[in-house]
C-alpha positions in Angstrom: 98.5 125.1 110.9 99.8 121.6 110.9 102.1 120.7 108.1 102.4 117.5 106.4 104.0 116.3 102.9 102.8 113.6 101.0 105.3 111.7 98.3 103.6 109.8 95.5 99.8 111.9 96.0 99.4 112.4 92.1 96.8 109.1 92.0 95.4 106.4 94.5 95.6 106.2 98.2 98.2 109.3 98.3 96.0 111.8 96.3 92.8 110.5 98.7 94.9 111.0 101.8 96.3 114.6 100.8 93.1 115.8 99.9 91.4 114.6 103.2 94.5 116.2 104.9 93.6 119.2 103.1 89.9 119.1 103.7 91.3 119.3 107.7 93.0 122.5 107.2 96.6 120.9 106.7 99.4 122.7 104.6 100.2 119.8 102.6 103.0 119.7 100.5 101.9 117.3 97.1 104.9 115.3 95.5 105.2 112.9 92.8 106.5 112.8 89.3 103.4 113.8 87.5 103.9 117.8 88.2 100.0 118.6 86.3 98.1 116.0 89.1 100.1 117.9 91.9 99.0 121.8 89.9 95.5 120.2 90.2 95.3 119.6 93.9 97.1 123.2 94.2 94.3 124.8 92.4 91.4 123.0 94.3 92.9 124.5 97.3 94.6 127.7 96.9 97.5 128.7 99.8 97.3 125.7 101.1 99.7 123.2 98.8 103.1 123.4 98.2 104.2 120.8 95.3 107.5 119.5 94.4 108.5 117.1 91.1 110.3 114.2 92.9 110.9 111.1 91.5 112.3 108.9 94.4 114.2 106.8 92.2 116.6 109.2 91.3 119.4 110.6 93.6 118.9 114.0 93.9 115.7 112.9 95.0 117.1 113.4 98.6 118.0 117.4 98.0 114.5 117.7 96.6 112.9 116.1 99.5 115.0 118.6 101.6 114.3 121.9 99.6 110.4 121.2 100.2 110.2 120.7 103.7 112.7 124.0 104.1 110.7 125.4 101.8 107.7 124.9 103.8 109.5 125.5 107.1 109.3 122.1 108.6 106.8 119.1 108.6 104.7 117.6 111.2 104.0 114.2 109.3 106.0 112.8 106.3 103.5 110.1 104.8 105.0 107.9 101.7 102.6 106.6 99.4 105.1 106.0 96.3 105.8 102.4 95.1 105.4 100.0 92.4 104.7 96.3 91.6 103.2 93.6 89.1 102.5 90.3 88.8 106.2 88.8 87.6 105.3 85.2 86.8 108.0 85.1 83.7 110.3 86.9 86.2 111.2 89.9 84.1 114.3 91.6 85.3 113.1 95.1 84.3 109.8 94.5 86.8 111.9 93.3 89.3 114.7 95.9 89.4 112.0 98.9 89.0 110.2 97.7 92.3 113.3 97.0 94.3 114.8 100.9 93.1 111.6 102.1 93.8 110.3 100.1 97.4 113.6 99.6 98.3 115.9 102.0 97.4 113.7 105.2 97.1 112.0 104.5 100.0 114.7 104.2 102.1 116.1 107.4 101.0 112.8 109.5 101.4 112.2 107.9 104.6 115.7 108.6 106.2 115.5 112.1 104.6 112.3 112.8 107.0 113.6 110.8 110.0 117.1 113.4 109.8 115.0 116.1 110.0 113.2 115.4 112.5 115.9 113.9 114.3 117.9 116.8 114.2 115.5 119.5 114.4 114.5 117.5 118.1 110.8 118.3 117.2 108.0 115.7 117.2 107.3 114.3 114.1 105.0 111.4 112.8 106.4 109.2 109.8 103.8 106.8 108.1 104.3 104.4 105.3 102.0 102.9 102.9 103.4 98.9 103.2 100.9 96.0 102.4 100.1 92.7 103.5 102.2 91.7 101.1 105.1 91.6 103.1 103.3 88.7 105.2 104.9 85.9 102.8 107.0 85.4 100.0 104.1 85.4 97.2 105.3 83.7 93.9 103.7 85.3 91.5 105.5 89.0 92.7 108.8 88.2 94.4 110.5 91.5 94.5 107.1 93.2 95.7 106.1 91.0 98.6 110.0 90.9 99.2 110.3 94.7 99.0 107.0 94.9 101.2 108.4 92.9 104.0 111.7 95.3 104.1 109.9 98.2 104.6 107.9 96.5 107.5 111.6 95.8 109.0 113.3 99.0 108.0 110.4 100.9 109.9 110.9 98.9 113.2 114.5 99.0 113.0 114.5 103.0 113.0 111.5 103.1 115.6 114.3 101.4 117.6 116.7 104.1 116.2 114.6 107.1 117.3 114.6 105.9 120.9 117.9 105.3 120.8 118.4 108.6 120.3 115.9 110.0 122.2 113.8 111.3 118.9 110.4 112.1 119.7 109.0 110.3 116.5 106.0 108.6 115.7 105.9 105.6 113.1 102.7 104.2 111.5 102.6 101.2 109.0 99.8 100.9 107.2 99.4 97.8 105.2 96.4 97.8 103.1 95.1 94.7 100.6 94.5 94.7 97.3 93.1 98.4 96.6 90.8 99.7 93.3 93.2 102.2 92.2 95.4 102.8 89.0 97.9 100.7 90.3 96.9 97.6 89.4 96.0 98.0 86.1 93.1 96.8 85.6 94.1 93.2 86.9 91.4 90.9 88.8 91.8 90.8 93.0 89.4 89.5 95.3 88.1 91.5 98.3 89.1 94.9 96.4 88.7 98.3 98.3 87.8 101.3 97.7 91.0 103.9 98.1 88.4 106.7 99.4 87.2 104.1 102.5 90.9 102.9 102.9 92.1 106.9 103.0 89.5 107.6 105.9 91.0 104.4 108.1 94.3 105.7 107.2 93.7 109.3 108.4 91.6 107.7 111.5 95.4 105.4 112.7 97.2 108.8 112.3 95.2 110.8 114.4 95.1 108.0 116.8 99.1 107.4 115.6 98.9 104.0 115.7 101.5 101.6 115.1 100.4 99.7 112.3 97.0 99.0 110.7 96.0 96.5 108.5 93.1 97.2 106.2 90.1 96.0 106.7 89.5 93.7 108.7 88.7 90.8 106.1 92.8 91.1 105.1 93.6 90.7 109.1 91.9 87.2 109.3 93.8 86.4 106.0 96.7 87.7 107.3 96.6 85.5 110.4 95.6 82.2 108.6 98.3 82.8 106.1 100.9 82.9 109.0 99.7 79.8 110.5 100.4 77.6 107.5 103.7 75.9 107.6 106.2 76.6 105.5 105.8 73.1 103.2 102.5 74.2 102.5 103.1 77.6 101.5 105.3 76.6 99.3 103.1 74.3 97.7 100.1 77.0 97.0 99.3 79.0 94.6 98.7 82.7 95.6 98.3 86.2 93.8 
C-alpha cells in the first residue's frame, strides 16, 4: 500500500486531495491543527489514516512531522496544502507576519523535513506543493502572499537542483491553482472561482503523471501568460486582486 501524508487536509483542497487519495487505497496520514476534522476523515475510513496535530508554524513542528512518517514507516508522497493569506490593503503587520511564518517559514521547514527523509532513506519519493499563481507578480492588494507564493515556486526549484546534486531520486510537483471556493477566502468576491473537488481531481491526475508543475485551469494559464507580458510600468500602474 502506497503511503502518503497530507499537511493542512482538515478543509479545502487538502481534505479533497486526502480523501481522493484514500478513495485509491492510500495509507494517508491527515495533519493539521484542527485534530476533530482529521478524527473525521479517520472514521470515514477506518485502518487506513494515521493523523497528527501539527501546526507548521511552531518549531517542534519539525519533530512532529518526523514522529508521523516513522510512525507510519515511511512515505511515498509528502503533499503540503497548509498556508494563509488576505487581502492587506491597510498593510496590517499581524496579516503580513502570519503569512510569511506560515508560507515561508513553515513551509520550508515541512518541506525540508520530507526532502531529509527521503534523501537519506535513498528511496524514491514524490514532494508536491500547493503554490498559486500568485507568485506570478507582486499583487498590491496582498504583498506578503504573492511574495511568499513566488518563494515557494523558487525554493522548490532550488532543491529539485539539490536532489540531483545529490543523486536523490525525488520527484517535485508545483501546483499553482487560482482563486479556489474554499473556506479560505472567507467569503470574499474572486472572478473565475473553482471548485476544490474539480481542482483536487487535476491535482491527483499531475501526480500520477508527476508532473512538474500545473497551473489550474486553463483560463488562469492564459492569465498567467498575459500578466507576464506586461511591462513592468504598467503593472505597476494596475489595479489587481
Amino acid at each position: 500500500m502506497k503511503k502518503a501524508i497530507v499537511m493542512g487536509a482538515s478543509s479545502g483542497i487538502g481534505r479533497s486531495v486526502a480523501l481522493m487519495l484514500l478513495k485509491e487505497g492510500w495509507h494517508v496520514g491527515v495533519a493539521a491543527r484542527r485534530a476533530e476534522a482529521l478524527e473525521e476523515i479517520r472514521r470515514e475510513f477506518p485502518g487506513q489514516v494515521s493523523t497528527a496535530v501539527i501546526d507548521i508554524t511552531e518549531p517542534c513542528a519539525t519533530q512532529c512531522l518526523e514522529d508521523m512518517i516513522s510512525e507510519m514507516g515511511g512515505m511515498d508522497l509528502y503533499f503540503h496544502s497548509s498556508g494563509y493569506g488576505r487581502h492587506n490593503m491597510s498593510l496590517d503587520t499581524a496579516v503580513e507576519e502570519r503569512t510569511v511564518m506560515t508560507n515561508a517559514i513553515g513551509f520550508t521547514r515541512m518541506v525540508d523535513t520530507a526532502y531529509r527523509h527521503f534523501m537519506l532513506s535513498g528511496k524514491k519519493g514524490h514532494i508536491a506543493v500547493i503554490s498559486s499563481i500568485a507568485g506570478t507578480k507582486g499583487l498590491g492588494a496582498a504583498p506578503s502572499y504573492s511574495a511568499t507564493k513566488r518563494f515557494q515556486w523558487t525554493y522548490v526549484e532550488a532543491l529539485e537542483q539539490q536532489a540531483r546534486m545529490n543523486v536523490a531520486d525525488i520527484t517535485f510537483t508545483d501546483i499553482r491553482p487560482g482563486f479556489v471556493d474554499t473556506d479560505f477566502i472567507e467569503g470574499q468576491k474572486y472572478p473565475m472561482l473553482l471548485d476544490k473537488d474539480k481542482v483536487a481531481k487535476k491535482i491527483i491526475a499531475a501526480l500520477k503523471n508527476r508532473r512538474r508543475s500545473v497551473t489550474i485551469d486553463f483560463r488562469y494559464t492564459i492569465l498567467c501568460f498575459f500578466w507576464r507580458l506586461l511591462p513592468s510600468w504598467l503593472w505597476r500602474r494596475m489595479r489587481v486582486c
